[in-house]
BAGU-695793 format. One record per residue: residue in three letters; x, y, z of N, C-alpha, C in turn. Coordinates in steps of 0.02 Angstrom, whole numbers, plus 50000, padded with zeros to 5 digits. Layout:
<sites>
SITE res nxx nyy nzz caxx cayy cazz cxx cyy czz
SITE ALA X Y Z X Y Z X Y Z
...
</sites>
This chain:
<sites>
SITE res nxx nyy nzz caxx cayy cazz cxx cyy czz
SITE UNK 48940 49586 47170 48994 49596 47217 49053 49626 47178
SITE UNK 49084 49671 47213 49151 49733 47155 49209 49690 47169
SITE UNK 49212 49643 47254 49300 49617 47244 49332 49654 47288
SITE UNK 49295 49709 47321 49321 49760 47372 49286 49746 47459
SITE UNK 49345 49720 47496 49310 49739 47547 49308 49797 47626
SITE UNK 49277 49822 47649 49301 49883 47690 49307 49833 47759
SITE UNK 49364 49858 47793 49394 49851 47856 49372 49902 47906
SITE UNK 49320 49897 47957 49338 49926 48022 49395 49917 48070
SITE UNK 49407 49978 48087 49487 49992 48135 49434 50008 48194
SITE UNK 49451 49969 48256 49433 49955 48311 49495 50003 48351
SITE UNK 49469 50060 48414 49545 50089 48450 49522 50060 48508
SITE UNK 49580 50034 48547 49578 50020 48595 49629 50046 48642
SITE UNK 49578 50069 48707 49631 50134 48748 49639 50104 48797
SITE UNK 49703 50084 48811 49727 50046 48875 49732 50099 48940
SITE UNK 49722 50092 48983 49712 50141 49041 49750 50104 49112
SITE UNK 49815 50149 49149 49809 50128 49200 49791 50114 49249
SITE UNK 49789 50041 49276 49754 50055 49338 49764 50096 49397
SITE UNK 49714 50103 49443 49728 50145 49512 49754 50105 49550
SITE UNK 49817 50153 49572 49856 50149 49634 49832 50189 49696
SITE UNK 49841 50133 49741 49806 50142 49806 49865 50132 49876
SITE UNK 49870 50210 49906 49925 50223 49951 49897 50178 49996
SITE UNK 49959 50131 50031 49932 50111 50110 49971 50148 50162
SITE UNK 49951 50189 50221 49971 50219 50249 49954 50213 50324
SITE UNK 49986 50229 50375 50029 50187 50435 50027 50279 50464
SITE UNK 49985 50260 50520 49984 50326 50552 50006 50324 50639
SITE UNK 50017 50373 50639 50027 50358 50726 50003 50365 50789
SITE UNK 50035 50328 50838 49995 50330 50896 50024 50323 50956
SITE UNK 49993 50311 51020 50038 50346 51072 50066 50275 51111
SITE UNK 50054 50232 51077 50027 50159 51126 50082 50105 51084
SITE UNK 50103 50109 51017 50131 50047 50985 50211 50052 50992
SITE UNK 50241 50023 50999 50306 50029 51006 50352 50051 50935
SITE UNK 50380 50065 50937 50429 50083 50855 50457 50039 50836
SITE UNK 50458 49984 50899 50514 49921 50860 50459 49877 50830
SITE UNK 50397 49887 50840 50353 49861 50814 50337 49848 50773
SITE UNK 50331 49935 50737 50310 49963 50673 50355 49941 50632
SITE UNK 50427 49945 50652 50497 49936 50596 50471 49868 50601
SITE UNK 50471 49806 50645 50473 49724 50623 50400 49732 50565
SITE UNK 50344 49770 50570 50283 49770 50513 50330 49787 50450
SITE UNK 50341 49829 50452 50371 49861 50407 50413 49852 50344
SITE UNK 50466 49791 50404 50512 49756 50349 50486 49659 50342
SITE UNK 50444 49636 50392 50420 49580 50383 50361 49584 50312
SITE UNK 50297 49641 50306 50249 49627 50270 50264 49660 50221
SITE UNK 50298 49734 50222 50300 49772 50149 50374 49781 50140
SITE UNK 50429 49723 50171 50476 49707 50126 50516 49784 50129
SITE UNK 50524 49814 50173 50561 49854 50191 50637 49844 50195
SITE UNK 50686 49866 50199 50763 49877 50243 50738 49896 50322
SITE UNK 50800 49883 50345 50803 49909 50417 50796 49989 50417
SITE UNK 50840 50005 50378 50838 50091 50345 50790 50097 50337
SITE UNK 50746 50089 50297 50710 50119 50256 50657 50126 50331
SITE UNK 50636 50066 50355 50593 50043 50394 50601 50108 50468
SITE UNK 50662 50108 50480 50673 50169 50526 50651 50243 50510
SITE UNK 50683 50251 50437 50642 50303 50417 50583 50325 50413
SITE UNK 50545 50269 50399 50471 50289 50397 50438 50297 50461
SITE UNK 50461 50269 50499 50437 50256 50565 50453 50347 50614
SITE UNK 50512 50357 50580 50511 50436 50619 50496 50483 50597
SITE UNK 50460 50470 50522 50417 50515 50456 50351 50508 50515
SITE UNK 50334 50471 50524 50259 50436 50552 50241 50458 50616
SITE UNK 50307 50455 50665 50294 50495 50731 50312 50542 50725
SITE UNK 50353 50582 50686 50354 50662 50657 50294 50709 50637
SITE UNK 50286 50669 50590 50212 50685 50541 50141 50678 50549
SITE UNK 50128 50631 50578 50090 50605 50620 50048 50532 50556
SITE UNK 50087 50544 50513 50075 50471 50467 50117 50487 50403
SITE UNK 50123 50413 50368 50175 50414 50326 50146 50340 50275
SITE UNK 50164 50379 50193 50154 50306 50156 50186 50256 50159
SITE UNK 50158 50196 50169 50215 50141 50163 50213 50133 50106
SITE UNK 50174 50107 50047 50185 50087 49974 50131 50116 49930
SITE UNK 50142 50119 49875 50092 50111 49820 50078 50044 49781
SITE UNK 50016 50032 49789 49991 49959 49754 49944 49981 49709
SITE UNK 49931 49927 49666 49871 49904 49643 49826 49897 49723
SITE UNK 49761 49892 49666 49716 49883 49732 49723 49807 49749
SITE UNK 49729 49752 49713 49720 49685 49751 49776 49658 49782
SITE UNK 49844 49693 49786 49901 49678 49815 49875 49772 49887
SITE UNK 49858 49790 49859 49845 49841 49937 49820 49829 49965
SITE UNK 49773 49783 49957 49699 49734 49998 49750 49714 50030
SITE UNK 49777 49658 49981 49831 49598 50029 49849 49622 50073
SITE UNK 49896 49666 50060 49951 49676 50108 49893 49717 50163
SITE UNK 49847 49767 50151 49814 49792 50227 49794 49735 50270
SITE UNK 49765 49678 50227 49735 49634 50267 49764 49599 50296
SITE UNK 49830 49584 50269 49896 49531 50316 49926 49579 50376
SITE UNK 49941 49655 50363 49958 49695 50397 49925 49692 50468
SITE UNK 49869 49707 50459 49787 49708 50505 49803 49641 50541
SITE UNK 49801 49577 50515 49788 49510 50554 49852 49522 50613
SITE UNK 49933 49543 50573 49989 49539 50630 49953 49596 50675
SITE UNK 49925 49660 50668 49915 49721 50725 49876 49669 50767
SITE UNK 49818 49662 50755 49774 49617 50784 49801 49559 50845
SITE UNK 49830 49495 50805 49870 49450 50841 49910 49472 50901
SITE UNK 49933 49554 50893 49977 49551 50964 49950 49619 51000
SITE UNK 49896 49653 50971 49848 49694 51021 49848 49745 51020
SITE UNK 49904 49788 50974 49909 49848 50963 49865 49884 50942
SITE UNK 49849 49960 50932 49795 49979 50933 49827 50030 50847
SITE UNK 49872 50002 50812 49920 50057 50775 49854 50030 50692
SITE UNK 49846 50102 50660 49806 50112 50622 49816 50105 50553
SITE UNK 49801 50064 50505 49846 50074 50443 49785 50070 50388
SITE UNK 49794 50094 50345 49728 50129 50293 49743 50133 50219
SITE UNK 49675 50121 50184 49728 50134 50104 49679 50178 50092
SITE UNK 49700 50217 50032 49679 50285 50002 49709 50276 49927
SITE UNK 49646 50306 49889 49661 50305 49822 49691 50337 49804
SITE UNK 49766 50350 49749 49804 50401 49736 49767 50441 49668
</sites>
């Protein structure tokens, strides 16, 4: 044995994860005061902000509400989905990978 020993250097490449748009499209049937109470009740909107998007959305014909991770974009589609659901609306909301 010489008294020498060799070290391997290990790289490790940290990578961000994917962000996943949830997006809120429009329709002819849901009310706007609707969309704004979703808006600022589940994704923590302003009243502002919440108005804005809402006339991006019937302008545009859809509009992002946030960028998540995917297990907080789950969440929030799936809590989103249960309130559409609960009161019968027919308003469409979707995530897409950025």
């Amino acid at each position: 044995m010489s008294g020498t020993e060799t070290l391997e250097k290990t790289k490790v490449v940290l990578t961000e994860p994917k962000k996943y748009n949830i997006v809120i499209h429009n329709d002819d049937t849901t009310p706007m005061e609707f969309v704004i109470m979703l808006l600022m009740e589940v994704f923590d909107k302003t009243l502002e902000q919440a108005n804005d998007l809402t006339v991006e959305v019937h302008e545009k014909g859809k509009g992002i509400v946030g960028t998540y991770t995917k297990e907080i974009a789950h969440s929030k589609h799936s809590e989103a989905q249960q309130v559409i659901n609960n009161v019968g609306f027919e308003l469409k909301i979707t995530i897409e990978v950025v």
